[in-house]
C-alpha positions in Angstrom: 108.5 9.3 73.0 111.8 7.1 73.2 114.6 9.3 76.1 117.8 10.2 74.5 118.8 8.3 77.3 116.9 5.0 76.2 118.2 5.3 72.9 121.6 5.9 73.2 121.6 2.5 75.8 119.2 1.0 72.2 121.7 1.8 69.7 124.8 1.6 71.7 124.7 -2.4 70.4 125.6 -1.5 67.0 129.2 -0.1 68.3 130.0 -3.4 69.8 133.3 -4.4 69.5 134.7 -1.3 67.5 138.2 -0.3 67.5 139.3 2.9 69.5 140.0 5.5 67.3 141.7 8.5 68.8 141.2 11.5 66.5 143.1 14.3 67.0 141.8 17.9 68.4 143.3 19.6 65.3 140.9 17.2 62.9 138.0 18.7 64.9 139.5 22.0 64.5 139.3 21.4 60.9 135.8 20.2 60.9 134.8 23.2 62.5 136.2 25.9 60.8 136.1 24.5 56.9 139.4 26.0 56.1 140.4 24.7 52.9 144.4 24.8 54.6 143.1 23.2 58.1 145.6 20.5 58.9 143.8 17.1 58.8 147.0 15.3 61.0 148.0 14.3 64.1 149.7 16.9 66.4 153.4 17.1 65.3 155.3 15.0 67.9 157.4 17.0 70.5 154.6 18.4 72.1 153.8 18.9 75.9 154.7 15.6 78.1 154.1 15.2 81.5 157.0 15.3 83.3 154.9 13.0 86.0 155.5 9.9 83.3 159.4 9.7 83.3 158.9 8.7 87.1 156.2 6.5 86.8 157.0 4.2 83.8 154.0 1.8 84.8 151.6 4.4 83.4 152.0 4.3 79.4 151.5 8.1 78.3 148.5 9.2 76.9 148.3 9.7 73.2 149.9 11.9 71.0 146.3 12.9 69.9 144.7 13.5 73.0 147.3 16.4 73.7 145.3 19.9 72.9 147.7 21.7 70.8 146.9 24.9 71.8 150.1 26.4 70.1 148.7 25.3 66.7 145.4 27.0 67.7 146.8 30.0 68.8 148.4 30.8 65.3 145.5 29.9 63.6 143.3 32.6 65.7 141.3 29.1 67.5 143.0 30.2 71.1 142.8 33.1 72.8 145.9 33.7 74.2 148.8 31.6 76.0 148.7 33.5 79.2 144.7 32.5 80.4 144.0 30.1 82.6 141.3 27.8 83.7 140.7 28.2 87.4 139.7 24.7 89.2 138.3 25.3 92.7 138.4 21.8 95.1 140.0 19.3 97.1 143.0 17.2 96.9 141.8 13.2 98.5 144.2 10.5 98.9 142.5 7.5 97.6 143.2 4.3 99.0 143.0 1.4 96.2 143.4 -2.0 96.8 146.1 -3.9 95.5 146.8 -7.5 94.6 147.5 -9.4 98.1 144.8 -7.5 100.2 147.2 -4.4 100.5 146.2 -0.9 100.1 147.9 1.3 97.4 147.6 5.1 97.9 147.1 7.5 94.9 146.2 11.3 94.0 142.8 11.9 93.6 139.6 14.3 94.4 137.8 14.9 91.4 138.4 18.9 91.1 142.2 17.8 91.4 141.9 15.0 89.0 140.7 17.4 86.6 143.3 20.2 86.9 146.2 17.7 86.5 144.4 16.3 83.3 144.0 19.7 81.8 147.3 21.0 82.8 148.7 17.5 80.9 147.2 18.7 77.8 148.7 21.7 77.8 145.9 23.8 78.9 147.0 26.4 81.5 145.3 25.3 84.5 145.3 26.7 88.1 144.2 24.7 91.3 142.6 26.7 93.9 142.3 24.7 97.2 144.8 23.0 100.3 147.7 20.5 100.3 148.2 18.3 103.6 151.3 18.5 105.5 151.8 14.8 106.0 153.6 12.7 103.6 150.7 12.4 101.7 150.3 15.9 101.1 153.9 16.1 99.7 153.1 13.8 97.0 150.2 15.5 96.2 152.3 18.5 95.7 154.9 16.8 93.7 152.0 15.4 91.9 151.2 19.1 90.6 154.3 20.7 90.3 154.7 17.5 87.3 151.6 18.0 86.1 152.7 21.7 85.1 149.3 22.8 87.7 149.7 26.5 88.4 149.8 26.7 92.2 149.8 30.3 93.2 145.9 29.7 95.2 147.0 26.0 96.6 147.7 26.7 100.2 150.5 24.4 101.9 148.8 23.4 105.7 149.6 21.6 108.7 146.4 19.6 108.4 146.5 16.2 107.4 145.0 14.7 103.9 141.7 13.8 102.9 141.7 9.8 102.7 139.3 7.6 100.5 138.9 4.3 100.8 138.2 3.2 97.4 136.3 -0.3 96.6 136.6 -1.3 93.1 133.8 -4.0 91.7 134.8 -6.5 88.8 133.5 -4.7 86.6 136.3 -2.4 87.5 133.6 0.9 88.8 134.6 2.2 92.0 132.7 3.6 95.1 134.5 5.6 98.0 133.9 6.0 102.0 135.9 9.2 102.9 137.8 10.8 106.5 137.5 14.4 106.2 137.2 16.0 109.7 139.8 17.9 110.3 141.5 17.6 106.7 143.2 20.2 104.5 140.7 20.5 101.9 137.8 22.1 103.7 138.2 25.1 105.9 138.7 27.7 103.3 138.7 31.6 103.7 137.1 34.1 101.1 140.3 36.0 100.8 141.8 32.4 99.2 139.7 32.7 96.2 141.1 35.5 93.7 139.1 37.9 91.8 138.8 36.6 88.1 140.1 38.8 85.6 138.8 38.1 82.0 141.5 38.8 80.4 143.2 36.3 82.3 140.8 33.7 83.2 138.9 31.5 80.9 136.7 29.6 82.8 136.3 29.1 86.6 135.0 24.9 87.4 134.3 23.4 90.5 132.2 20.6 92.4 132.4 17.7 94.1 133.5 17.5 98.1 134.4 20.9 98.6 131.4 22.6 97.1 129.5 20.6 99.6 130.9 20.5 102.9 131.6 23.8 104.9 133.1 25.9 105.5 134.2 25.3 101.8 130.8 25.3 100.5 129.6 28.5 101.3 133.2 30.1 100.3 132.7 28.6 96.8 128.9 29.3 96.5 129.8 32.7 97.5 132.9 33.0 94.9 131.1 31.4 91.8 127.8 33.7 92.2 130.3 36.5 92.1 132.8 35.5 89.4 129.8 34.1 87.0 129.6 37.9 86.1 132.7 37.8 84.0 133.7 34.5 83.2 131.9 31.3 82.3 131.5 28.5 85.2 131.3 25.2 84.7 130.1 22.5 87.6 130.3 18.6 88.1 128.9 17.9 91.3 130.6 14.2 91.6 127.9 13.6 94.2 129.3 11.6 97.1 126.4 11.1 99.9 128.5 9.6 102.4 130.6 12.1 102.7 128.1 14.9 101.8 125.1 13.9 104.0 121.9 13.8 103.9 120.1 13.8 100.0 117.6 16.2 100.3 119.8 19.1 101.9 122.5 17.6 99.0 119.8 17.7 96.2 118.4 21.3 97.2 122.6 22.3 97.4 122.9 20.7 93.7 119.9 22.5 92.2 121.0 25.6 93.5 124.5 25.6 92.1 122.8 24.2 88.9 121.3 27.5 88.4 124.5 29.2 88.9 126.9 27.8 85.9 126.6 27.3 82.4 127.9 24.3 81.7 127.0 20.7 84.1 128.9 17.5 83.5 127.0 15.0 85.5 127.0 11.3 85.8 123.7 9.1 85.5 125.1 7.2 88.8 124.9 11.1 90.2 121.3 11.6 89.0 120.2 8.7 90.6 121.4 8.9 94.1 119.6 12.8 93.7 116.6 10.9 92.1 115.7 8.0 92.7 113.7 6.6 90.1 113.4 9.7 87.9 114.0 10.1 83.9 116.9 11.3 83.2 116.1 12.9 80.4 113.4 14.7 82.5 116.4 16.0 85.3 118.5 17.2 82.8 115.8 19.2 81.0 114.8 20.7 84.2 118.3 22.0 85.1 118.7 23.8 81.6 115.6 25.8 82.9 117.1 27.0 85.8 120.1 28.5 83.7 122.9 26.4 82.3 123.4 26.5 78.8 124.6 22.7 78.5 124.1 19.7 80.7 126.4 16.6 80.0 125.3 13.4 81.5 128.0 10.8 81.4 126.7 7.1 81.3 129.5 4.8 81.6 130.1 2.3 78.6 126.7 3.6 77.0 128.7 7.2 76.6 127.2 10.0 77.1 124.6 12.7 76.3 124.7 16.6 76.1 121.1 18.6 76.4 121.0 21.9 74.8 117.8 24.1 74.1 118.6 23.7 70.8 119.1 19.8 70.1 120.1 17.0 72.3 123.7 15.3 71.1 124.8 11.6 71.8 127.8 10.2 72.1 129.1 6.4 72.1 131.7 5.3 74.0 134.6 3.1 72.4 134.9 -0.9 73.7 137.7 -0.8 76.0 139.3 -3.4 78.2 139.3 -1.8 81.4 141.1 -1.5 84.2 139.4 0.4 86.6 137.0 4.1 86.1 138.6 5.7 89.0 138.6 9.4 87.8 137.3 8.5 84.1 134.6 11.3 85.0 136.4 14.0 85.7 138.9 12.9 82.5 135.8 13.4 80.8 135.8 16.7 82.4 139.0 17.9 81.6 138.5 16.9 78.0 135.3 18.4 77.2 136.1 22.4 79.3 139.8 22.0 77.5 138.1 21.5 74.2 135.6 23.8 74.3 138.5 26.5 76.0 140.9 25.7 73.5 138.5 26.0 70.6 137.5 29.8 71.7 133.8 28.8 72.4 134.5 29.4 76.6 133.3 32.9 76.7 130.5 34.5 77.6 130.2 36.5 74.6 130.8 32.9 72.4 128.4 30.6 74.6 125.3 30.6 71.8 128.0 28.4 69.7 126.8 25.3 72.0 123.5 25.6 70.2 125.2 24.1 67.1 125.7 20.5 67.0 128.6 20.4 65.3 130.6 21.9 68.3 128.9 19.8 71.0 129.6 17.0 69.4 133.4 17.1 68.8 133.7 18.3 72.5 132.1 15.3 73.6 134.2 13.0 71.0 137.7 14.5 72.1 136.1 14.1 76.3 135.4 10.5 75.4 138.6 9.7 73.9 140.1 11.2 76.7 137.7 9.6 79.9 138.4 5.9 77.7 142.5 6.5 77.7 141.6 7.2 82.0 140.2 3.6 82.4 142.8 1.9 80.5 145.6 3.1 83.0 144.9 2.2 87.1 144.0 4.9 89.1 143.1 8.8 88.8 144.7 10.3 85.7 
């Protein structure tokens, strides 16, 4: 029997050279809920804009339509209420991109950051629980969120210095990393950082990547999410990074294990394969919904992407873009798929068996493509 994964890369050909279409998060509303009065427009104009753009013009702002409107959704009984947060739990990372003339331009990055800041631009209340650097880095990291609108109530201010990555970007614009993180802000966390969830607060608790891999942060955030998974929903993109991470097996066995812990995985093919080497996809991702989550996303670059429920198996295209380079595309796609799904009421424990209907899956994973294709159209993390 022909993958998912196979025949999403088969048919992929047949969106070849199709325009972008950027549909707004109130259309999908619409679809959803059949309401004879559902809008069937664009977010009014006016809405939430990131401050972060009026001081860096070279970075166009992202489309009306890929705002979540989640005033809009309130009034019409889609949002819970204004005052709940998503809590992101990670590390801050300097990346260092190279720049016309063999130069070396620094920008904001770490994938758990990446994804607060997108959320918190679309106007979902988002929180970032982890360190900022007390160089001059750091500073702009924190300037970074305070623009972004990130709540930063759990993002502790050290004297440590920042978490550097050396990004090198291919021609085809996909980017690998080699990373400096002894002795850096983002990793020596204490359990008394990490704050009790409330439910009636808290949405959705999401982590991964460096800092749910390299202690003592790990086991901190291990500890935390097996705790907190109680009350709220937890969702997990593990961004695997082996040279920062170390060796594969103790990485795969780390992955598995935190796997089993959340209900919702976003997880790249690229990530699959340096876990396993040579393995179906298809195969992995049904393996990890046995050991607990309730949704597995596997992201797989200009083919799209691919969400695995019990229930059915949903596919997703990705638009032709010209594009500039997919540093943090993955955890746009992050931000856009949790921020749907929050927005939309279906992040709750009691409202998780919605993700066995297609219908929702699969304008989640429109609105987090639009999103992850607006990332690599713009340089650097959004």
């Amino acid at each position: 029997m022909e993958s998912a994964i196979s025949r999403i890369r088969r048919c992929f050909g047949r969106f070849a050279g199709a325009p972008v279409t950027l549909t707004s998060s109130l259309d999908m509303h619409a679809m959803l809920t059949d309401r004879p009065d559902s809008p069937r427009t664009a977010p009014p104009a006016g809405g939430l804009r990131c401050p972060l753009d009026q001081h860096r013009p070279m970075l166009p702002k992202a489309p009306e339509s890929l705002a979540i409107p989640s005033q809009q959704l309130h009034k019409r009984g889609l949002y819970r209420k204004e005052s709940t947060l998503i809590l992101v739990a990670g590390e801050n990372v300097i990346d260092l991109v190279p720049a016309p003339g063999g130069q070396l331009r620094p920008a904001c990055g770490g994938g758990p950051a990446n994804t607060a800041v997108s959320l918190a631009r679309r106007g979902v209340p988002t929180a970032l629980i982890g360190s900022v650097g007390g160089d001059h880095f750091g500073r702009h990291i924190w300037r970074r969120h305070v623009s972004a609108g990130v709540h930063r109530d759990h993002l502790e201010r050290t004297d440590r210095p920042s978490t550097l990555a050396l990004a090198v970007v291919d021609e085809d614009g996909n980017a690998d990393f080699d990373f400096w993180t002894t002795g850096t802000a983002d990793f020596d966390w204490e359990a008394k950082e990490l704050p009790r969830p409330e439910p009636s607060r808290v949405d959705l608790i999401h982590f991964g990547s460096l800092a749910a891999y390299i202690e003592p942060s790990a086991r901190v955030i291990e500890h935390w999410v097996n705790r907190s998974r109680r009350v709220v929903p937890v969702s997990f993109d593990p961004n695997i990074r082996l040279s920062a991470m170390g060796d594969v097996d103790r990485v795969r066995e780390r992955t598995e294990r935190l796997v089993g812990l959340s209900n919702l995985v976003r997880v790249s093919e690229s990530d699959l394969a340096r876990l396993y080497p040579d393995t179906d996809v298809d195969k992995i991702a049904n393996e990890w919904l046995g050991a607990g989550p309730e949704l597995v996303v596997v992201t797989l670059g200009d083919a799209g992407s691919v969400a695995f429920h019990r229930k059915h198996v949903t596919e997703m295209a990705a638009p032709v873009i010209d594009v500039v380079d997919t540093i943090g595309a993955g955890d746009a796609f992050t931000s856009g798929l949790i921020g749907w799904l929050t927005s939309a009421g279906w992040m709750r424990l009691d409202r998780l068996a919605a993700w066995g209907n297609r219908t929702v899956v699969t304008a989640a994973l429109r609105y987090a493509t639009q999103v992850a294709a607006h990332a690599c159209t713009v340089p650097g993390a959004p």
